[in-house]
C-alpha positions in Angstrom: 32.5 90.0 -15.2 35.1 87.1 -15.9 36.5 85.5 -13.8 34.3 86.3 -11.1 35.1 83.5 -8.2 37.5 83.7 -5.5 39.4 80.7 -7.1 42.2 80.7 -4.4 40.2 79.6 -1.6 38.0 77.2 -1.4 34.5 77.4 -0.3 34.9 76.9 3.4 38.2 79.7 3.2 35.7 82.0 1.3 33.6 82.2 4.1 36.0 82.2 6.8 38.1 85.2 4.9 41.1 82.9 5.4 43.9 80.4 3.6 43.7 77.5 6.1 46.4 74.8 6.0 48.9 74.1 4.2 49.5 73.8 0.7 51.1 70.4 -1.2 54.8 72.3 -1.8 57.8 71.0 -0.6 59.5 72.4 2.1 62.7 74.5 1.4 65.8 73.1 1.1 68.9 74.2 4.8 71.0 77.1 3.8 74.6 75.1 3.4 77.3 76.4 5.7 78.8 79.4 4.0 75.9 80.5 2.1 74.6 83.6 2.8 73.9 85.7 5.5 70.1 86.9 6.5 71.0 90.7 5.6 73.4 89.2 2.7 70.6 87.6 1.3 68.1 90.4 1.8 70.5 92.1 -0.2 71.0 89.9 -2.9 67.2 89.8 -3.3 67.1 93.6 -3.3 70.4 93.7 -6.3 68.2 91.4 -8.5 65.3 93.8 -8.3 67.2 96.8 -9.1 69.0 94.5 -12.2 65.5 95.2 -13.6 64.1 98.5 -13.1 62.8 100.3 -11.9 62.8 99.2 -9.0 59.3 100.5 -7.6 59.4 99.9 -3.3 55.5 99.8 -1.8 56.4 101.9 1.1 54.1 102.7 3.7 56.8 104.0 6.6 56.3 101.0 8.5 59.4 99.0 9.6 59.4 96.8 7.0 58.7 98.6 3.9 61.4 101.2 5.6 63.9 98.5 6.0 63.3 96.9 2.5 63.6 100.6 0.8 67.1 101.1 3.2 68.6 98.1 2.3 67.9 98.7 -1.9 69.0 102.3 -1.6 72.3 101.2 0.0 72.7 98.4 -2.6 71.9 100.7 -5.7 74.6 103.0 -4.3 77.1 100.6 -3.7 77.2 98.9 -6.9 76.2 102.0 -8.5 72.8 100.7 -9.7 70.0 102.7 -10.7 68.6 103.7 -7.2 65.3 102.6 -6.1 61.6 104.9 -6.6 59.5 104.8 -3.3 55.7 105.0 -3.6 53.5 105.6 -0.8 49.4 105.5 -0.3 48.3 108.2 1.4 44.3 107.5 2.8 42.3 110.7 3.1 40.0 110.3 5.7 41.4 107.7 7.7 43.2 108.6 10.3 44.5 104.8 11.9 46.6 104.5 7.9 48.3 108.4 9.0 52.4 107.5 8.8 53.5 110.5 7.2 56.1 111.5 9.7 57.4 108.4 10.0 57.8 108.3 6.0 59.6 111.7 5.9 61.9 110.8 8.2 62.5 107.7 7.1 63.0 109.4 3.0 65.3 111.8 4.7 67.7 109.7 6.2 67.7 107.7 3.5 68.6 110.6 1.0 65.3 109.0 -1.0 65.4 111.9 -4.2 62.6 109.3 -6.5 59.9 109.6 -3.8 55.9 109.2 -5.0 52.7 110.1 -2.7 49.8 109.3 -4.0 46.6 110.3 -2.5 43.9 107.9 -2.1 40.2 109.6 -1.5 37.9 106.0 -2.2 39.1 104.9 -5.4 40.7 101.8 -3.6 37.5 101.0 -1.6 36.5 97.0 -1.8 34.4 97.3 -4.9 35.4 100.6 -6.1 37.1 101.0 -9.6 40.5 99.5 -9.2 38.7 96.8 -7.8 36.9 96.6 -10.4 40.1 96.0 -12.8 41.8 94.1 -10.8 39.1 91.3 -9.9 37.9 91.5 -14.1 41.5 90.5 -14.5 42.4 87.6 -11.8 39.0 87.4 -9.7 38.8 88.1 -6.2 42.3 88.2 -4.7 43.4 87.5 -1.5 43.6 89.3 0.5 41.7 92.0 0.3 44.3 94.7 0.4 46.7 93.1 -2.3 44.9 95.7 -4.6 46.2 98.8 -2.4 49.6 97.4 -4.8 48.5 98.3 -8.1 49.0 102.1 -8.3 52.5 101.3 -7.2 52.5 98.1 -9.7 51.1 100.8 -11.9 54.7 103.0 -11.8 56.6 99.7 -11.5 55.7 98.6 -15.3 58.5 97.0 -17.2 60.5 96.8 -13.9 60.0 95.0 -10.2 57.7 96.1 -7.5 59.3 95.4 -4.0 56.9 95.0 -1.0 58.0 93.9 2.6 55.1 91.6 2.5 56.0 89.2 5.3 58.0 90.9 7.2 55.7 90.8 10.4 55.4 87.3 10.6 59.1 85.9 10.1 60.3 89.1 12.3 58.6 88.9 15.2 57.6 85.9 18.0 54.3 83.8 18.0 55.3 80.9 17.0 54.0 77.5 18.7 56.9 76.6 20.3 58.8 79.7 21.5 58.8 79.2 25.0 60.2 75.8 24.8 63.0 77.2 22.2 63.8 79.9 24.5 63.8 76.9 27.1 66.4 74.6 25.0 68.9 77.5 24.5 68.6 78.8 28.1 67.6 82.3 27.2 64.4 81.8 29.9 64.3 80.4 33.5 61.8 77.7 33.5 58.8 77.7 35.8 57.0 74.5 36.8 54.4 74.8 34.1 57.0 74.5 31.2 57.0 70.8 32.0 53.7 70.1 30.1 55.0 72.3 27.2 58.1 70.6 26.9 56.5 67.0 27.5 53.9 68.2 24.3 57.5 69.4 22.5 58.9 65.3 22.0 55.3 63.8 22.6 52.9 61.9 20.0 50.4 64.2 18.2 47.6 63.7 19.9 49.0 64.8 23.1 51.0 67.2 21.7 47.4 68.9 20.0 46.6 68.8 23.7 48.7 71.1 25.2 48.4 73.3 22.3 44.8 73.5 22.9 45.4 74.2 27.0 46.4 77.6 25.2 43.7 80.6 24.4 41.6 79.8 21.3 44.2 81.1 18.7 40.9 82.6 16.4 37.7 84.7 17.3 34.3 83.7 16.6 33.5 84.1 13.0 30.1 85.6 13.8 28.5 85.8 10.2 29.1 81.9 9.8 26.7 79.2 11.1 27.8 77.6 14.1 28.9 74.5 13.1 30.7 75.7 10.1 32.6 78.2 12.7 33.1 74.9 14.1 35.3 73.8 11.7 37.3 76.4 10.8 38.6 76.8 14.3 39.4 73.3 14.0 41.4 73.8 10.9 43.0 76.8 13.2 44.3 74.2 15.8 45.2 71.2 13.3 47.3 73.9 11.6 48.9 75.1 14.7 49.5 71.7 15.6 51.2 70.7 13.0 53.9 73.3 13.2 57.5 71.8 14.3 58.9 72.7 17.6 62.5 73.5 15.7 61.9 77.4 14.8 63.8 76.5 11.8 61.7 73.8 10.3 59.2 75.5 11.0 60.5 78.4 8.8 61.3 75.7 6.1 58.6 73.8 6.2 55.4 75.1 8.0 55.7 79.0 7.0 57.0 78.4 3.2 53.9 75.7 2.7 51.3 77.7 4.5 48.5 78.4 2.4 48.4 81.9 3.9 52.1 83.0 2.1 51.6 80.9 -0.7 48.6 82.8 -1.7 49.1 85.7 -1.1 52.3 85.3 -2.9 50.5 84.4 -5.7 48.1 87.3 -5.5 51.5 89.9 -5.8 52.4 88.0 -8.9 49.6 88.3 -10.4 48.8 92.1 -9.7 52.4 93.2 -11.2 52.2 91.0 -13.9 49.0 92.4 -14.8 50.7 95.8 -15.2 54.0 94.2 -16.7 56.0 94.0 -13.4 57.7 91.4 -12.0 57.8 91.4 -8.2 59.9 90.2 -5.1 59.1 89.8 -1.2 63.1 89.9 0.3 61.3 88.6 3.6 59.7 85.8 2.3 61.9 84.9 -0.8 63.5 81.1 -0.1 67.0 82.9 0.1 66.5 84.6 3.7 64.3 82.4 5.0 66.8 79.6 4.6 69.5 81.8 5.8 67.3 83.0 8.7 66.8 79.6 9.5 70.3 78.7 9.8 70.9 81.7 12.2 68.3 81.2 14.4 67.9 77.0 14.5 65.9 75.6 17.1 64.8 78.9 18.9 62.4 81.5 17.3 62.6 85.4 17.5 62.4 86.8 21.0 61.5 90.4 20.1 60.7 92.1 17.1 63.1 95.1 17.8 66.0 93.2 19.0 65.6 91.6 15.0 65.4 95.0 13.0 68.4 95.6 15.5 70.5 92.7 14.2 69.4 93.1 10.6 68.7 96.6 10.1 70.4 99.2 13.0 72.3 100.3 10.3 70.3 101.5 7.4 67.7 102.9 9.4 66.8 105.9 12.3 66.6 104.7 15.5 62.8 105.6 16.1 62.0 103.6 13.1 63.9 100.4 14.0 62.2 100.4 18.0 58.8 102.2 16.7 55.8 100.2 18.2 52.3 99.8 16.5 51.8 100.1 13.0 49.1 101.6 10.7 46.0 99.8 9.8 43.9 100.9 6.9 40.5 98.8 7.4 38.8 102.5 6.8 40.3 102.8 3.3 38.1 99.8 2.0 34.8 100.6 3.2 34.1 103.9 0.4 31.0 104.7 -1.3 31.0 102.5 -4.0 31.2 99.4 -0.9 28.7 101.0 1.0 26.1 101.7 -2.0 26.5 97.7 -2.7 26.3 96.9 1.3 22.9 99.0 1.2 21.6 97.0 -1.6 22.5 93.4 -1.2 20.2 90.9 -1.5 21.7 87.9 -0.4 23.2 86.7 -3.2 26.3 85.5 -3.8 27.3 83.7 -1.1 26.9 80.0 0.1 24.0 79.8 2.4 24.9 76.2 3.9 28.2 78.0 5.1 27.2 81.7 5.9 24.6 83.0 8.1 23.0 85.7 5.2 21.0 87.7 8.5 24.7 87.5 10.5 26.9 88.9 7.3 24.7 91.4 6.7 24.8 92.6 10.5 28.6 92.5 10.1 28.5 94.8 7.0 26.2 97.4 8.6 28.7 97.4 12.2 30.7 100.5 12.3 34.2 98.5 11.8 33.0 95.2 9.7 35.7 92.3 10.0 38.2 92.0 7.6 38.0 88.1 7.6 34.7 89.2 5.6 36.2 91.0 3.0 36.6 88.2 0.6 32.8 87.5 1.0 32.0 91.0 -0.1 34.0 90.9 -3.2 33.0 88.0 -4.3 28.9 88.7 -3.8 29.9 91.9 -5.7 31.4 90.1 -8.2 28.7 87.3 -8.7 26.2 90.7 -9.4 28.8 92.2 -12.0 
């Protein structure tokens, strides 16, 4: 098979399952007073993909795939543009991906009539035939689950396929430097242990990389990796953290737009719709809204995910959806036959032995719920043996 290589990530990102870094982009450019607004340009994101449709939304029922299929069907109607199709992935046999109420009640507030469910029963396993297509086409993607996309890439052909890829990150809090931004605009009462975070905030690097490590190791053990290589991609873990600015909004700009992590997976959408003619947009991570996000929020990141799909979203969507907690998670729906026949005959090959432990991996694959960080390793020893 051609090309058969995980040619995003390099070799030590291959075995980790993971974009570390950032990548050699520029950051974007401050939203100018009287630009857009967030939800304005959410919306303007959302007009362009209806402009060429159809406009296919991957929607799973989650918050943001809800709010990204809200927002286009009250554009279409407003400027009387062809409305948007939904498509959602239904996963027989794995219960953690079940959303189907929240998906019909999101479809009927929203007066959805173009709605798609298509049932999955293994053909979207790691290895299993769309797999197959896709990784003959582009090699091994990350991540993993961009190929859950292409039956809705599939019904997008022609037109745009919308995803609220994203959505999770830029949303919600996490960032390095929250508590001192919550600090700076007075939203928090400080405590006497905010003094060494705000002395890291305006210190040098190296002492700044210091308090950031006082903090709980920010990744688990990569257990199928030799130590020392584990080693070093923790290390790349905490230079990376490190590096992000203390201002929420450069750190938008700059850190989150560069990250290898959005960059590639960016490029991993592209390529999946354009393999099936589509083109296809991200409205959370397009440079529109996160520049206008930026601008709204400055120095001080999200303090609660609800409180944003409150300010953005409260009215486009149901209640229960904007304030839901916990989310789907579909690990199940990649480990089908066809992954478990090739788990049960590996022999080794196709991965680096200087950077992965072949005894440990193969521990990992036989483990009831294998990490996902593997993933990557298991397409691309597949593909190596195609």
């Amino acid at each position: 098979m051609t090309p058969s290589t995980a040619w995003q990530l390099d070799p030590l990102e291959l075995a980790a399952g993971f974009p570390l870094g950032l990548g050699p982009g520029p950051a974007l450019a401050r939203a100018l007073p009287g630009t857009p607004t967030a939800r304005g340009a959410f919306e303007a994101v959302l007009r362009q993909a209806l402009r060429r449709p159809p406009c296919v939304v991957s929607f799973s029922g989650g918050r943001d795939s809800s709010a990204v299929l809200a927002v286009a069907a009250l554009v279409a109607r407003r400027e009387r543009l062809q409305p948007p199709a939904a498509v959602t992935l239904r996963f027989a046999g794995v219960p953690a991906a079940e959303e189907s109420a929240w998906q019909e009640q999101v479809v009927a507030h929203l007066g959805v009539a173009d709605w798609e469910v298509v049932e999955v029963t293994g053909q979207l396993d790691l290895v299993g035939p769309v797999a197959a297509r896709e990784t003959g086409r582009h090699g091994v993607l990350w991540p993993a689950n961009t190929l859950f996309h292409a039956p809705v890439a599939e019904r997008a052909a022609g037109g745009t396929l919308v995803t609220g890829f994203g959505g999770d990150e830029v949303m919600s809090p996490g960032w390095a430097w929250d508590r001192v931004g919550r600090l700076r605009d007075r939203t928090s009462r400080p405590v006497p242990a905010d003094l060494v975070e705000l002395a890291g905030a305006v210190a040098p690097g190296p002492v700044r990389r210091w308090v950031l490590d006082r903090r709980p190791e920010p990744s688990v053990p990569s257990r199928w990796l030799h130590p020392g290589v584990d080693a070093e991609v923790r290390d790349r873990w905490r230079a990376l953290r490190a590096a992000e600015p203390v201002r929420h909004d450069r750190a938008l700009l700059g850190h989150w737009w560069t990250s290898r992590y959005l960059q590639v997976t960016r490029q991993s959408l592209r390529l999946l719709a354009a393999g099936h003619g589509a083109a296809v947009a991200h409205p959370f991570t397009e440079p529109a809204f996160l520049a206008a996000l930026a601008r709204e929020r400055g120095h001080s990141g999200p303090r609660h995910r609800t409180r944003e799909m409150v300010r953005l979203f409260a009215d486009v969507l149901p209640q229960a959806t904007v304030s839901r907690v916990g989310k789907a998670t579909f690990n199940g729906a990649f480990w089908g036959p066809h992954t478990r026949a090739f788990v049960a005959d590996w022999d080794g090959s196709g991965v680096d032995p200087a950077l992965v432990d072949v005894a440990a991996l193969r521990r990992e694959w036989a483990g009831a719920d294998p990490d996902a960080r593997t993933h990557p390793l298991l397409q691309a020893a597949w593909a190596a043996r195609v």
